[in-house]
N, CA, C and O atoms as a Tripos MOL2 file, in Angstrom:
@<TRIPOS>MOLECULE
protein
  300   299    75     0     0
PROTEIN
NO_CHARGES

@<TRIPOS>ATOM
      1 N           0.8510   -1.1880    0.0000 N.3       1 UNK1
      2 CA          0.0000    0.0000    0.0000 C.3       1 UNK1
      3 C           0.8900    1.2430    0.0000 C.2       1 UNK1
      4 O           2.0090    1.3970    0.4910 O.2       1 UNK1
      5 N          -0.0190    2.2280   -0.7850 N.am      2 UNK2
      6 CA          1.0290    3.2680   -0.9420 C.3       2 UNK2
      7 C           0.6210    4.5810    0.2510 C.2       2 UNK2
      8 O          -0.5150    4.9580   -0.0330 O.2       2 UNK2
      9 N           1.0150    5.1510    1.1210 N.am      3 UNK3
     10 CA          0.4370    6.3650    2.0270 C.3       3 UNK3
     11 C           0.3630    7.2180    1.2520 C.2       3 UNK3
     12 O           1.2990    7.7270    0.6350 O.2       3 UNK3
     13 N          -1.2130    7.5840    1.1620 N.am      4 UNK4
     14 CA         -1.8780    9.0200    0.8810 C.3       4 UNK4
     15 C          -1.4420   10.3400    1.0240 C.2       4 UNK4
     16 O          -1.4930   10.6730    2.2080 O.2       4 UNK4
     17 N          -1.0060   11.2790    0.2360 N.am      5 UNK5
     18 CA         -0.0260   11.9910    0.8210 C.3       5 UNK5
     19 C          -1.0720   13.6310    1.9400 C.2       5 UNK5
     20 O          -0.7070   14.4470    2.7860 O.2       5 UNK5
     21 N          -2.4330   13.3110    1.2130 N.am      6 UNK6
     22 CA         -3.0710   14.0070    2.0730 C.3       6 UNK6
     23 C          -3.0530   15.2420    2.1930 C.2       6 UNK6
     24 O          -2.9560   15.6930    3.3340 O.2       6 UNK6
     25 N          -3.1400   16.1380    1.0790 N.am      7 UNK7
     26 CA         -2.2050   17.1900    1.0430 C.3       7 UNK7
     27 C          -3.5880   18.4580    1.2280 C.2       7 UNK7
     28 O          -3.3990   19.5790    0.7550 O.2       7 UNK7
     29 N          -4.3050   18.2820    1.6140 N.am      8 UNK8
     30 CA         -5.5730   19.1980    1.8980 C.3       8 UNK8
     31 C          -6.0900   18.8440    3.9740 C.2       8 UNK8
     32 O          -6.9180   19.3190    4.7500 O.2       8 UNK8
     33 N          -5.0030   17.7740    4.0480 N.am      9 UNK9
     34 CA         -5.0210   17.4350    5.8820 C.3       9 UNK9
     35 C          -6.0710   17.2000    6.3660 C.2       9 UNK9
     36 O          -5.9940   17.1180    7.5920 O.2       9 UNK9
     37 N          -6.9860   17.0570    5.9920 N.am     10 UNK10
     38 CA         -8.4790   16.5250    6.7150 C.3      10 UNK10
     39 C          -9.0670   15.3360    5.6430 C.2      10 UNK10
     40 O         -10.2530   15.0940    5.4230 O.2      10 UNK10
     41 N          -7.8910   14.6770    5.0480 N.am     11 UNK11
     42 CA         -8.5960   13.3480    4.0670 C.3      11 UNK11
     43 C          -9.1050   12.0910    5.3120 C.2      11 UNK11
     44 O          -8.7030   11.8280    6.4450 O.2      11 UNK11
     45 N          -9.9140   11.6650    4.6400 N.am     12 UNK12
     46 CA        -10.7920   10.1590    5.4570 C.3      12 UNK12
     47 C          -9.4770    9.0880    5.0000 C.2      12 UNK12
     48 O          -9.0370    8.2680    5.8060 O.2      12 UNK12
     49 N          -8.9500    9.2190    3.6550 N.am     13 UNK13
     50 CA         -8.0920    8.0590    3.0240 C.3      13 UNK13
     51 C          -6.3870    8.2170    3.7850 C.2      13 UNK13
     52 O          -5.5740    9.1350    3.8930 O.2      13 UNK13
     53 N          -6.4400    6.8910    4.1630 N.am     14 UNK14
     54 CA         -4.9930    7.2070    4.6160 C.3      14 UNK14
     55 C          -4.0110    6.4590    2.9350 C.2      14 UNK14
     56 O          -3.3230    7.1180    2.1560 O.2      14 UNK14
     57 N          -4.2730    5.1600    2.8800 N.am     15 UNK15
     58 CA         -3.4420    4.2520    2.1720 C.3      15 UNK15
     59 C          -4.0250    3.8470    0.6970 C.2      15 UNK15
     60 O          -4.9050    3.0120    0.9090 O.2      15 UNK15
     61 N          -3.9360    4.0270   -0.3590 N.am     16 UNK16
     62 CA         -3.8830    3.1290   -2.0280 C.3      16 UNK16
     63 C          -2.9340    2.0380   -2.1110 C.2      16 UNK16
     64 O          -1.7650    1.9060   -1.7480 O.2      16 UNK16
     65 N          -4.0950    1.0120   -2.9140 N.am     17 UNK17
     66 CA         -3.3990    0.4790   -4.0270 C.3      17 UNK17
     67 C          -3.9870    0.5280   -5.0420 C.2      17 UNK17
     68 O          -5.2160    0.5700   -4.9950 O.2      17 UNK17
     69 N          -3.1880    0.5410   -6.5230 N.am     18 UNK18
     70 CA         -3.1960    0.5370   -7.7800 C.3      18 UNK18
     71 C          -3.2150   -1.0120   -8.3790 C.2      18 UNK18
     72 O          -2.2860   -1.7780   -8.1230 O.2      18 UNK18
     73 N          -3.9250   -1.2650   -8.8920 N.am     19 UNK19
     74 CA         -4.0320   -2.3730  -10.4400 C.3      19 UNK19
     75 C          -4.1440   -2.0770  -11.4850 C.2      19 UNK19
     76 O          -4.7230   -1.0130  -11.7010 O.2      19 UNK19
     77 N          -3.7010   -2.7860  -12.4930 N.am     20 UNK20
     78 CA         -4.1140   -2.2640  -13.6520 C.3      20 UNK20
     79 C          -5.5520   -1.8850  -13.9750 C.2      20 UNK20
     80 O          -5.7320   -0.9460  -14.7510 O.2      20 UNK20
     81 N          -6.8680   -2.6980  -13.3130 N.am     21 UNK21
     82 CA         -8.0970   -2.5190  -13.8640 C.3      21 UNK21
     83 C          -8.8010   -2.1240  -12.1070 C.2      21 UNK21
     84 O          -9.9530   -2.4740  -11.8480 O.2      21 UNK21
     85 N          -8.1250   -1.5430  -11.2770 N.am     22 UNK22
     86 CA         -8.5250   -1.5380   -9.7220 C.3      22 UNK22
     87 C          -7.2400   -0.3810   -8.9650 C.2      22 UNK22
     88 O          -6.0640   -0.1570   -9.2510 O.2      22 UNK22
     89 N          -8.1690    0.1480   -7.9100 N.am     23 UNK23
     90 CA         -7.5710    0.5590   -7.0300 C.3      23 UNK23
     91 C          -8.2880    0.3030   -5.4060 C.2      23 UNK23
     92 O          -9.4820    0.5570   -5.2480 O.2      23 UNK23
     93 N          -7.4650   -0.1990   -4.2880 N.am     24 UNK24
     94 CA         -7.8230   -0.8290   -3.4190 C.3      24 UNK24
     95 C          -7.7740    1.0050   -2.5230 C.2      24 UNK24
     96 O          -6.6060    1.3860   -2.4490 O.2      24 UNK24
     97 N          -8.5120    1.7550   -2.0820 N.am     25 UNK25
     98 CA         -8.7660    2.2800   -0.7030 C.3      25 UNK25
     99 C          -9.0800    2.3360    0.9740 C.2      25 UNK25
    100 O         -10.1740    2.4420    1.5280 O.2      25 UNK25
    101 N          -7.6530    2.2210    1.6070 N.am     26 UNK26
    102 CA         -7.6840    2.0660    3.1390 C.3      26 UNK26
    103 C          -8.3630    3.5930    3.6770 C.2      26 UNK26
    104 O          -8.0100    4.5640    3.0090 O.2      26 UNK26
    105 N          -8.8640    3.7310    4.2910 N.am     27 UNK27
    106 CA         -9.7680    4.9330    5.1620 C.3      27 UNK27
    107 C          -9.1820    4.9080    6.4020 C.2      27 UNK27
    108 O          -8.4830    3.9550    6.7460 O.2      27 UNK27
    109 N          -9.4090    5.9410    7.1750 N.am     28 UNK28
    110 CA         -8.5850    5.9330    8.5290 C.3      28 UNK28
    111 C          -9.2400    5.4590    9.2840 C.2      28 UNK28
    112 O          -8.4910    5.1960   10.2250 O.2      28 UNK28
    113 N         -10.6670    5.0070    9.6270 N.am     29 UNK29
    114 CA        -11.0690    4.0910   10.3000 C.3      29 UNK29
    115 C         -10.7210    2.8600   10.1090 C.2      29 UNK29
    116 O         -11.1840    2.1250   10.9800 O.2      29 UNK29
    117 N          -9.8660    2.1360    9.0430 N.am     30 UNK30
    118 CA         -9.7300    0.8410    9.2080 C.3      30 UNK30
    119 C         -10.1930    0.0230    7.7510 C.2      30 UNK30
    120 O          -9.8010   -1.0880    7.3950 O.2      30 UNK30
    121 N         -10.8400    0.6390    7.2650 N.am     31 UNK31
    122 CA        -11.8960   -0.1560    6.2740 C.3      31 UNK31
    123 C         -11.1270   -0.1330    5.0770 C.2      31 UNK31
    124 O         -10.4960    0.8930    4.8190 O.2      31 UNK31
    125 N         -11.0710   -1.3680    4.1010 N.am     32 UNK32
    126 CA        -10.7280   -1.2090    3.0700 C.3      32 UNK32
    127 C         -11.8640   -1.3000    1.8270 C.2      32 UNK32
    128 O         -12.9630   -1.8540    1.8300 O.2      32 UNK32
    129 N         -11.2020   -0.5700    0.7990 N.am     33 UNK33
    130 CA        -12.9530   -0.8270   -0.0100 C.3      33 UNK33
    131 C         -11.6340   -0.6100   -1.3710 C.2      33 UNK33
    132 O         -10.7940    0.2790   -1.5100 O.2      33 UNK33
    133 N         -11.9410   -1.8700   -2.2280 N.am     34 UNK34
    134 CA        -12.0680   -2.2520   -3.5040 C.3      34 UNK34
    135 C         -12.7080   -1.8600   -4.5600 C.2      34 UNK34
    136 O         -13.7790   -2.4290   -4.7670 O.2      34 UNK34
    137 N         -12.2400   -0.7280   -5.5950 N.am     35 UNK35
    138 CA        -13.0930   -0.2720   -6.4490 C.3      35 UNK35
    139 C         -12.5710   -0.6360   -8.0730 C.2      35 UNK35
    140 O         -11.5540   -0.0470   -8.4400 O.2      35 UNK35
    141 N         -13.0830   -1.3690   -8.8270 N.am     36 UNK36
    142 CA        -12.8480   -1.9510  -10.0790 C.3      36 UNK36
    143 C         -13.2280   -1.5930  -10.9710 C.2      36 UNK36
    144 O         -14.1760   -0.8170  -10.8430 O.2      36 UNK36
    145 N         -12.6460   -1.9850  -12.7630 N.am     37 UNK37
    146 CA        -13.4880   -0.9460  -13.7510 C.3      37 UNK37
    147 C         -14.9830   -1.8090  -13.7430 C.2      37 UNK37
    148 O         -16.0490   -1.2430  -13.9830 O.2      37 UNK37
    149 N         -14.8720   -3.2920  -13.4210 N.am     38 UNK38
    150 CA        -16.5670   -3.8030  -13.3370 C.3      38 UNK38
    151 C         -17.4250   -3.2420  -12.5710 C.2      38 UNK38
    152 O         -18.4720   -2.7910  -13.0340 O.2      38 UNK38
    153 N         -17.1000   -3.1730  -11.1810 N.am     39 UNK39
    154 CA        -18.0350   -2.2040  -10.3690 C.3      39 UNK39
    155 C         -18.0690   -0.7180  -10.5160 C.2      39 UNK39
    156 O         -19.0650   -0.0190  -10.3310 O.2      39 UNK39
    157 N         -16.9640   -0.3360  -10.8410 N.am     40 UNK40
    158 CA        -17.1780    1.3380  -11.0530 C.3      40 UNK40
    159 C         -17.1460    1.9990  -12.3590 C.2      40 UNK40
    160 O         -17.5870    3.1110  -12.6480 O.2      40 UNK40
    161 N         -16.4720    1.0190  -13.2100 N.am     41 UNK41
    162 CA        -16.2400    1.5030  -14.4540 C.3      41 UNK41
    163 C         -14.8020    2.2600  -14.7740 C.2      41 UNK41
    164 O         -14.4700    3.1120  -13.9490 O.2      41 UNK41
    165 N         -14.0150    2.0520  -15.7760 N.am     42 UNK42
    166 CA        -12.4690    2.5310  -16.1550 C.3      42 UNK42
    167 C         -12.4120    3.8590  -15.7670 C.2      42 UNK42
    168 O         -11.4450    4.1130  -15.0490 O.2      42 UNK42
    169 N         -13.1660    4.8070  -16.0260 N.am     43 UNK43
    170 CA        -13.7390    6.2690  -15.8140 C.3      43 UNK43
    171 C         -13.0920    6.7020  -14.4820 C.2      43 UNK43
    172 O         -12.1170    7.4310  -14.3000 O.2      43 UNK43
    173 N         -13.9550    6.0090  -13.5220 N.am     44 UNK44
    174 CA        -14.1230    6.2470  -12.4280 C.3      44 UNK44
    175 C         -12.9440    5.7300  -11.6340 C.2      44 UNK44
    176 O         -12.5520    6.3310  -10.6340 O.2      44 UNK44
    177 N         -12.5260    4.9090  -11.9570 N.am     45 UNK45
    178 CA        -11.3820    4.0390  -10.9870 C.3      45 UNK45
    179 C          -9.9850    4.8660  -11.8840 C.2      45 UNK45
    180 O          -8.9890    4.7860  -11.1650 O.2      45 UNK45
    181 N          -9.7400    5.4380  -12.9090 N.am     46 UNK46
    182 CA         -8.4870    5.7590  -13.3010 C.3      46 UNK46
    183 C          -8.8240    7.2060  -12.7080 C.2      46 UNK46
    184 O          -7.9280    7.6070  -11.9640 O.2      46 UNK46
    185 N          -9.6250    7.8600  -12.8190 N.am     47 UNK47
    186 CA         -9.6030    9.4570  -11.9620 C.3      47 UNK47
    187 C          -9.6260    9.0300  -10.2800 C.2      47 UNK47
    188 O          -9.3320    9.9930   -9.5720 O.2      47 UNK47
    189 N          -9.8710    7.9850   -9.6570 N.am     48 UNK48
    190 CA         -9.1770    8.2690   -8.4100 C.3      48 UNK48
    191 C          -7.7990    7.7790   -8.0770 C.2      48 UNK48
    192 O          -7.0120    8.0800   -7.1800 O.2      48 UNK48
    193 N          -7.7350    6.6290   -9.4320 N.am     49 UNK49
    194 CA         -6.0320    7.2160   -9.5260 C.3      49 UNK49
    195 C          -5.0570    7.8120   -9.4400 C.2      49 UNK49
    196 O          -3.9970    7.6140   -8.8480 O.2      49 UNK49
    197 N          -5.7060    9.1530  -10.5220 N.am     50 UNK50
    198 CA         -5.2750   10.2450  -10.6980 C.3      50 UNK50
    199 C          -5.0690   11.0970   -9.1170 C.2      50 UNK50
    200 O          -4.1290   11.6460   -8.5430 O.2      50 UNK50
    201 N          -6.5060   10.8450   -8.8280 N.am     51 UNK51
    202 CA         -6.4670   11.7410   -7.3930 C.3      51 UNK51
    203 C          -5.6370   11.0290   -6.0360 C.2      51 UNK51
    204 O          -5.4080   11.6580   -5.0030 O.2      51 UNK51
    205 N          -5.3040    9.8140   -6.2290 N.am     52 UNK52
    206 CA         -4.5710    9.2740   -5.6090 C.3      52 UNK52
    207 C          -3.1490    9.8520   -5.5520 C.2      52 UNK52
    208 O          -2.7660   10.6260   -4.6750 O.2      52 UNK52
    209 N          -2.4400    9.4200   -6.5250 N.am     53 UNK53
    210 CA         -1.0070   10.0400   -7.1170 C.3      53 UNK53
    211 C          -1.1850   11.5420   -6.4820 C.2      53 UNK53
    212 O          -0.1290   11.9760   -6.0210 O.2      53 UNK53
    213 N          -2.0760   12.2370   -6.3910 N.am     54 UNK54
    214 CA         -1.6510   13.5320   -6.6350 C.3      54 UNK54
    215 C          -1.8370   14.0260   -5.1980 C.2      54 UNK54
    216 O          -1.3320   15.0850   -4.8250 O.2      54 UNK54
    217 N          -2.7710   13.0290   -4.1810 N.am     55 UNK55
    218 CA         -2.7180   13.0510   -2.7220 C.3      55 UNK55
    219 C          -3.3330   14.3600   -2.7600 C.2      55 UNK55
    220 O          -2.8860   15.3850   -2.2460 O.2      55 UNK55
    221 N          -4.2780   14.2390   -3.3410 N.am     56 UNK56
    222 CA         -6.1700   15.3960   -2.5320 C.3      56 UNK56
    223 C          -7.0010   15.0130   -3.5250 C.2      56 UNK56
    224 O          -6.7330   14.5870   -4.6480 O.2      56 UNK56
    225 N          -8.3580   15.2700   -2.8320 N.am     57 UNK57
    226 CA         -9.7000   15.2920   -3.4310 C.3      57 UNK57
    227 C          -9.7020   13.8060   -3.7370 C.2      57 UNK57
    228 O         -10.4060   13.7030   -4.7420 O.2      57 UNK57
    229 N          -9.2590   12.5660   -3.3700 N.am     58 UNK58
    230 CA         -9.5020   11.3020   -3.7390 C.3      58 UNK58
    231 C         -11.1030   10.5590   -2.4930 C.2      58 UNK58
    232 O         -11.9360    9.6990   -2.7810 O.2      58 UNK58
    233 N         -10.9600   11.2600   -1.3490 N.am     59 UNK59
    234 CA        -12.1260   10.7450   -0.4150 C.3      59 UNK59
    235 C         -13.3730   11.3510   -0.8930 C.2      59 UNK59
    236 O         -14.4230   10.7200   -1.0110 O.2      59 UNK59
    237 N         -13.1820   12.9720   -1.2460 N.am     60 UNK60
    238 CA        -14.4960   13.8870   -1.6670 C.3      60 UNK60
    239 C         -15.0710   13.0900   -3.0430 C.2      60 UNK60
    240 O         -16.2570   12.7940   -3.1890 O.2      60 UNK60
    241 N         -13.9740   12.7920   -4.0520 N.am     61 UNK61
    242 CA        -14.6640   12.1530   -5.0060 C.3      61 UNK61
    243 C         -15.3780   10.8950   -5.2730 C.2      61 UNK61
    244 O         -16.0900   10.6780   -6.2530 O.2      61 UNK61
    245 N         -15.0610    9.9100   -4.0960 N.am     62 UNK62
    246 CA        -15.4740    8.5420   -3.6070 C.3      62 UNK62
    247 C         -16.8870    8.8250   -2.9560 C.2      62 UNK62
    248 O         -17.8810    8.1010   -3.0160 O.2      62 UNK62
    249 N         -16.7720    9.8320   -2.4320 N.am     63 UNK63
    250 CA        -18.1220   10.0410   -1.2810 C.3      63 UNK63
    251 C         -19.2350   10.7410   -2.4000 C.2      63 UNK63
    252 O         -20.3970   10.5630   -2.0350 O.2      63 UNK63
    253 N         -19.1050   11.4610   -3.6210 N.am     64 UNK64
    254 CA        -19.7240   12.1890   -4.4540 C.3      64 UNK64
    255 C         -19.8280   11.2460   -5.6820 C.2      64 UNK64
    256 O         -20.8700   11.5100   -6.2820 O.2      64 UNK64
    257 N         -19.1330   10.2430   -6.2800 N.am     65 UNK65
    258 CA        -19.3930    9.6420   -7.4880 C.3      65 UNK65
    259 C         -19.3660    8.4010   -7.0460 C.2      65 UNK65
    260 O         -20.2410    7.9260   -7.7700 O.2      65 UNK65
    261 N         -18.9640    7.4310   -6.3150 N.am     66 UNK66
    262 CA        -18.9950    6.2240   -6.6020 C.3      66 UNK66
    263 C         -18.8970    5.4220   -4.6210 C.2      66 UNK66
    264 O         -18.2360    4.5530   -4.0520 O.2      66 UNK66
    265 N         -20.0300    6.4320   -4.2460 N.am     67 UNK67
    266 CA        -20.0760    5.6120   -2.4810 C.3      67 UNK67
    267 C         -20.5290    4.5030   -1.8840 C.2      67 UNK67
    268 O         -20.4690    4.1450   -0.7080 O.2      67 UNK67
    269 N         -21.1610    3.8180   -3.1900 N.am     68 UNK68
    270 CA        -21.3610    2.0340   -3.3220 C.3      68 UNK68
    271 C         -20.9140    1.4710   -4.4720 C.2      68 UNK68
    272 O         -21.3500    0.4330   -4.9710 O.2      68 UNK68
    273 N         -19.9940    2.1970   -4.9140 N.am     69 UNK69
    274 CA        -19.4740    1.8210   -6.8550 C.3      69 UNK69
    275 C         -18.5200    0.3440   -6.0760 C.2      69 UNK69
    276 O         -18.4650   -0.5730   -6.8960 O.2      69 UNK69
    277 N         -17.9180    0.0420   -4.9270 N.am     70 UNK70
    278 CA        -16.9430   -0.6870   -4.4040 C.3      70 UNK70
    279 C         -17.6820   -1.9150   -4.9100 C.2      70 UNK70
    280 O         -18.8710   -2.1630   -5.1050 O.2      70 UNK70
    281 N         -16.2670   -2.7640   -5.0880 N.am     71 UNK71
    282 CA        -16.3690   -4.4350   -5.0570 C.3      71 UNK71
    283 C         -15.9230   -5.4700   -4.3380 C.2      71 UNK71
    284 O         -15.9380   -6.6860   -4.5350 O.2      71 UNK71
    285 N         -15.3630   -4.5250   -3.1300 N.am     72 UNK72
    286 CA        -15.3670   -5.8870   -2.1870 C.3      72 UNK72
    287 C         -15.0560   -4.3850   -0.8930 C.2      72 UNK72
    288 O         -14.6750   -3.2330   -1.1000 O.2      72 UNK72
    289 N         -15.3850   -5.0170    0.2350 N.am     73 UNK73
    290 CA        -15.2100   -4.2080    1.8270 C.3      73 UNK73
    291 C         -14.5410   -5.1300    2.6800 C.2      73 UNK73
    292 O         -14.6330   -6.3570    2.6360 O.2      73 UNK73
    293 N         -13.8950   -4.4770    3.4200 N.am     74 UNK74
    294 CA        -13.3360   -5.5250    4.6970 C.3      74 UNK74
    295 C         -12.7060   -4.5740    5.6650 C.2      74 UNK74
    296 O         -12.5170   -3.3730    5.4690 O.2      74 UNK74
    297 N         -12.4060   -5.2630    6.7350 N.am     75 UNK75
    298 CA        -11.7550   -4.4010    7.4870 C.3      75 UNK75
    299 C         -10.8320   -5.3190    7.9150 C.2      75 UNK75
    300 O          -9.9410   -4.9810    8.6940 O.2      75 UNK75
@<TRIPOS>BOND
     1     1     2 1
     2     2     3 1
     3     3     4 2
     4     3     5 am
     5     5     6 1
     6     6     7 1
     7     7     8 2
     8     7     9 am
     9     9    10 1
    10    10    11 1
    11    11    12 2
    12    11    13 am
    13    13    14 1
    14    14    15 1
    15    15    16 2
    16    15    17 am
    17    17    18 1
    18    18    19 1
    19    19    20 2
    20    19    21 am
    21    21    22 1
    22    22    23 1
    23    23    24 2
    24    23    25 am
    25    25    26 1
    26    26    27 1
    27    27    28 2
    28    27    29 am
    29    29    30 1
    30    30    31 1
    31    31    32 2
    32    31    33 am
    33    33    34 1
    34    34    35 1
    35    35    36 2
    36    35    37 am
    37    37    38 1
    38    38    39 1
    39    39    40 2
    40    39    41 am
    41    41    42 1
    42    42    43 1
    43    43    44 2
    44    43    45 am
    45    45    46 1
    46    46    47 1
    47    47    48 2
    48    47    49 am
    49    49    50 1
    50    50    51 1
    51    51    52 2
    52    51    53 am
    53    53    54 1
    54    54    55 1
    55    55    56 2
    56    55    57 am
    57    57    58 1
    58    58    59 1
    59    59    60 2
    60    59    61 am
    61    61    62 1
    62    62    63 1
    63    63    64 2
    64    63    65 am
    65    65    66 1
    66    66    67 1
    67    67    68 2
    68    67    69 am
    69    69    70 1
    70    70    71 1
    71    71    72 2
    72    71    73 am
    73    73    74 1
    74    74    75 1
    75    75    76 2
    76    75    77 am
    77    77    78 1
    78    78    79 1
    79    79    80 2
    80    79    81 am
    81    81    82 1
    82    82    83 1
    83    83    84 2
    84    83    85 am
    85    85    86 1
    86    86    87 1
    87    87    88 2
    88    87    89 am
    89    89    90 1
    90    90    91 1
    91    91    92 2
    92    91    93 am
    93    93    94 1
    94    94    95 1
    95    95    96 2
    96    95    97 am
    97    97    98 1
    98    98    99 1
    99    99   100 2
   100    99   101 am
   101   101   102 1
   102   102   103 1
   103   103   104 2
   104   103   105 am
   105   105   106 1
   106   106   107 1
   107   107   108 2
   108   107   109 am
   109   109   110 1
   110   110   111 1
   111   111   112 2
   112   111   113 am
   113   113   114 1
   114   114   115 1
   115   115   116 2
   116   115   117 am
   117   117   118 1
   118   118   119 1
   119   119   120 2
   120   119   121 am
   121   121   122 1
   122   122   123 1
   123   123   124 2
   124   123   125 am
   125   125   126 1
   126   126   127 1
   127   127   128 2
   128   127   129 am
   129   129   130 1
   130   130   131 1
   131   131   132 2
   132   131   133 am
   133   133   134 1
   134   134   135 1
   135   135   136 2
   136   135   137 am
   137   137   138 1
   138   138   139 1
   139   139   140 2
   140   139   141 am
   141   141   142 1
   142   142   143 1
   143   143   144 2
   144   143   145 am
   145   145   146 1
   146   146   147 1
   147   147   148 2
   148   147   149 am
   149   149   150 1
   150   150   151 1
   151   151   152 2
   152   151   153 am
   153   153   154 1
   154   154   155 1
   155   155   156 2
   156   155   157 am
   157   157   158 1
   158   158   159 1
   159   159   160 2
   160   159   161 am
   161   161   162 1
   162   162   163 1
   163   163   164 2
   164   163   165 am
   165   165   166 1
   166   166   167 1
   167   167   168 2
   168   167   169 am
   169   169   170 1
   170   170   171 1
   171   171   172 2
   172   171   173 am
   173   173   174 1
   174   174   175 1
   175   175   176 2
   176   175   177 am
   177   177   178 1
   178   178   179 1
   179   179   180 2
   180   179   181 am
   181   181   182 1
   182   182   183 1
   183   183   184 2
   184   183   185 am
   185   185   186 1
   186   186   187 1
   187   187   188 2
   188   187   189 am
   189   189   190 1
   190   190   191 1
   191   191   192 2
   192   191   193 am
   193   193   194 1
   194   194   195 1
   195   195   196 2
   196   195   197 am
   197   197   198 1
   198   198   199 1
   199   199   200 2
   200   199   201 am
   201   201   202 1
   202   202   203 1
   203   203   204 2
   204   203   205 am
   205   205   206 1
   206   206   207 1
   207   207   208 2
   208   207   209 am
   209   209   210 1
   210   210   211 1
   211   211   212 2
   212   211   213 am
   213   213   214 1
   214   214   215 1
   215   215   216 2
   216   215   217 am
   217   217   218 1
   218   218   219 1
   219   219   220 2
   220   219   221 am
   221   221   222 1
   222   222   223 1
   223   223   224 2
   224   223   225 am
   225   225   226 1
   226   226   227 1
   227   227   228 2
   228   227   229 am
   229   229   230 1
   230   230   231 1
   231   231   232 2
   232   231   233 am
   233   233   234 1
   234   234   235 1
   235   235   236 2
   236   235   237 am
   237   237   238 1
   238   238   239 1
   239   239   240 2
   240   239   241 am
   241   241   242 1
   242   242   243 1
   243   243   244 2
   244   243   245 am
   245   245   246 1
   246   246   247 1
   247   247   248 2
   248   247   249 am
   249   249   250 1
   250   250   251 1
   251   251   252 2
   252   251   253 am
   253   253   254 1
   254   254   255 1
   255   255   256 2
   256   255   257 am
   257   257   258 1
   258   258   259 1
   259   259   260 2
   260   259   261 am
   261   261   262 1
   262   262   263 1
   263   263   264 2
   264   263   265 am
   265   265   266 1
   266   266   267 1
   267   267   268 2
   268   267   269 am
   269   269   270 1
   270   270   271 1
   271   271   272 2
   272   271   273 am
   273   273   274 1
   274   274   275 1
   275   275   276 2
   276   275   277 am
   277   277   278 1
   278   278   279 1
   279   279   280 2
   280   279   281 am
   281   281   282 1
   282   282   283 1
   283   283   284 2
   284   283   285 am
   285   285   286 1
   286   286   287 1
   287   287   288 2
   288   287   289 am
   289   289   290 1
   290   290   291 1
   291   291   292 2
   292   291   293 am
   293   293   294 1
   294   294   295 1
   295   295   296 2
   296   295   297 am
   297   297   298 1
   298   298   299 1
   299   299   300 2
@<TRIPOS>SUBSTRUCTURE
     1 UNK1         2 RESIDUE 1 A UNK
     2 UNK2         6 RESIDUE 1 A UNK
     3 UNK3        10 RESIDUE 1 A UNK
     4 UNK4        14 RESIDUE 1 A UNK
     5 UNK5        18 RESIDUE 1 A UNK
     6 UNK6        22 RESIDUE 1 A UNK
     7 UNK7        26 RESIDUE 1 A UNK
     8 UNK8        30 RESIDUE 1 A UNK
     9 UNK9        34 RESIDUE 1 A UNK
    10 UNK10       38 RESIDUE 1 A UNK
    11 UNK11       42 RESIDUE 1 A UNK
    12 UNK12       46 RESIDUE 1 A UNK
    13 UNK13       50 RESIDUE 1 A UNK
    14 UNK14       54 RESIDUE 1 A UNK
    15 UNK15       58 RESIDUE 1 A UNK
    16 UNK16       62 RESIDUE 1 A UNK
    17 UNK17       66 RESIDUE 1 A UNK
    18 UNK18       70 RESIDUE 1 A UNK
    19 UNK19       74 RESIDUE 1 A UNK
    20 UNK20       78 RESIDUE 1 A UNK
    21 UNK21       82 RESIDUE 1 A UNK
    22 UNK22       86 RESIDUE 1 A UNK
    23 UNK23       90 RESIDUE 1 A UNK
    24 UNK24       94 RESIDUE 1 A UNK
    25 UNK25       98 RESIDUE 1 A UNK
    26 UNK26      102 RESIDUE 1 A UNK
    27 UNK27      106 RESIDUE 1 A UNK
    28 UNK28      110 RESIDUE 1 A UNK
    29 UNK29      114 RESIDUE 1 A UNK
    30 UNK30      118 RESIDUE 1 A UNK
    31 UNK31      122 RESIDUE 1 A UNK
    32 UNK32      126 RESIDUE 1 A UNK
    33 UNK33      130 RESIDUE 1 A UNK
    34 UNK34      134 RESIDUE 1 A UNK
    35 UNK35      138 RESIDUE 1 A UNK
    36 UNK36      142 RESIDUE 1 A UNK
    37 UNK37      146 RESIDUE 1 A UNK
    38 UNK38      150 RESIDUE 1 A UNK
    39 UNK39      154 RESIDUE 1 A UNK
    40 UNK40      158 RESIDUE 1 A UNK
    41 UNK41      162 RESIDUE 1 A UNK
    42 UNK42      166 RESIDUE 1 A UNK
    43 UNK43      170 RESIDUE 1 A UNK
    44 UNK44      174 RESIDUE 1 A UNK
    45 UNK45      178 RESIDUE 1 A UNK
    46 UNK46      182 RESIDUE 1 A UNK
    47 UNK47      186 RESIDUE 1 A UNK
    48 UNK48      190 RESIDUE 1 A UNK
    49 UNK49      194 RESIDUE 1 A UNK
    50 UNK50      198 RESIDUE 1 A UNK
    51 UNK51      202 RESIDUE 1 A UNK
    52 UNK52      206 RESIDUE 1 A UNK
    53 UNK53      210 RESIDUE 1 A UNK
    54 UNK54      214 RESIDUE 1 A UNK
    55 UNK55      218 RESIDUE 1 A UNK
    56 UNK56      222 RESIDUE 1 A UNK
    57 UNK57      226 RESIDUE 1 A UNK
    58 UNK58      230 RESIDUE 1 A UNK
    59 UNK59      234 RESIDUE 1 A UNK
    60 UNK60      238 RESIDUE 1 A UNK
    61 UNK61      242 RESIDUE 1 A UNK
    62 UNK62      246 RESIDUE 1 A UNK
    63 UNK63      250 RESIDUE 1 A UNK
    64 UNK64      254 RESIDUE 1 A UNK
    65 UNK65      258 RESIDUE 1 A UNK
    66 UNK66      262 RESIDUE 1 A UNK
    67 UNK67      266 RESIDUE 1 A UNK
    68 UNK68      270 RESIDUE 1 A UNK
    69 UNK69      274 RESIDUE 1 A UNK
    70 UNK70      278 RESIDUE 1 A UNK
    71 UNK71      282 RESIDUE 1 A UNK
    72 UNK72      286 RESIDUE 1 A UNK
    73 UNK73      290 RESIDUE 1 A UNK
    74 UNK74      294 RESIDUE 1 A UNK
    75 UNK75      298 RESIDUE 1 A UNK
């Protein structure tokens, strides 16, 4: 997992991972949530990519476009 760099200081996301067709999101409560291009679509999972890498706006955009788009949860 890669640490969130968090650069707006009040992110929910601490940790990413990247796949080619997925990116896995750790939250600071604990939770991990799995978002894929099947469940969310290529669209959606390469722009929180984007917002990943760039460490802001990756939790605001999860909570606004895709807050059940996930394909697997766990903690």
């Amino acid at each position: 997992m890669e640490r969130y760099k968090n650069l707006s200081g009040n992110s929910g996301v601490l940790e990413y991972d990247m796949g080619p067709e997925s990116i896995t999101v750790q939250f600071r409560n604990g939770v991990y949530y799995a978002y894929t291009y099947r469940s969310a679509g290529p669209s959606k999972v390469e722009q929180m990519k984007k917002l990943a890498v760039a460490g802001k706006g990756l939790a605001s955009y999860i909570g606004r476009y895709a807050p059940r788009l996930y394909e697997a949860k766990w903690k």
